[in-house]
N, C-alpha and C positions, 0 to 999 in steps of 0.2 A: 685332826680330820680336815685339814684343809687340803679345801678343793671339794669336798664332799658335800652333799644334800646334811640339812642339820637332821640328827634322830629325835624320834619321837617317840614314847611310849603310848601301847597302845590301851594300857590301863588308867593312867593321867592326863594323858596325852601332853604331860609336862616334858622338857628337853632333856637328852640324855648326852654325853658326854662318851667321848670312844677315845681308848689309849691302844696304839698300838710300839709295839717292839718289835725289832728284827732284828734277828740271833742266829750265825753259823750252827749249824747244825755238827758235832761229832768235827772240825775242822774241814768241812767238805763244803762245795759252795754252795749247795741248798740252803735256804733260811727256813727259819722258825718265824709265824709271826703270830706272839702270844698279845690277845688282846685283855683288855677292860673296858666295859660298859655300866654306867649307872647313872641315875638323876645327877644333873647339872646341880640342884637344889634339893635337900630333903624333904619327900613331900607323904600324907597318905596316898597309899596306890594298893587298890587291890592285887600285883602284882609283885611286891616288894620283895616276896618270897622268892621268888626267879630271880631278882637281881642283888649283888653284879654280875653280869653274864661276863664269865672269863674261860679265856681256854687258848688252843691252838685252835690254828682256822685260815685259809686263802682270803676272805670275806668275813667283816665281823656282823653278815646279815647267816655266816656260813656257823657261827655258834650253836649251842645246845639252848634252848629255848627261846632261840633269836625271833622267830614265826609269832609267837605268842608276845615278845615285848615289843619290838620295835615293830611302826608302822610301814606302811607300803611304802618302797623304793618310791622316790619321784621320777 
């Protein structure tokens, strides 16, 4: 995530940790960029359940339950 704002979860508010990948899609020059999200450190979080938030996505604020873990955009 460099270059990026650090994430934050918004149930710990402990740091979260963002892996991205980018993958030729089918040999066509579209990409794939599948991410991972999850505690930098293992912590209690009411939340735990949600994560790792993994998926395909343009934005990994653009994942399925990204609203609910990570905190506001700076």
């Amino acid at each position: 995530m460099t270059g990026h704002d650090a994430l934050l979860c918004r149930g710990c508010a402990g740091r979260l940790y963002a892996v991205c990948t980018t993958a030729a899609r089918d040999g066509s020059a579209a990409a794939t960029r599948e991410w991972e999200v999850d505690h930098e450190v293992p912590s209690r979080c009411p939340l735990s359940g949600l994560l790792p938030l993994t998926g395909s996505a343009a934005d990994v604020h653009d994942l399925p339950h990204a609203q609910q873990v990570l905190g506001p955009r700076a």
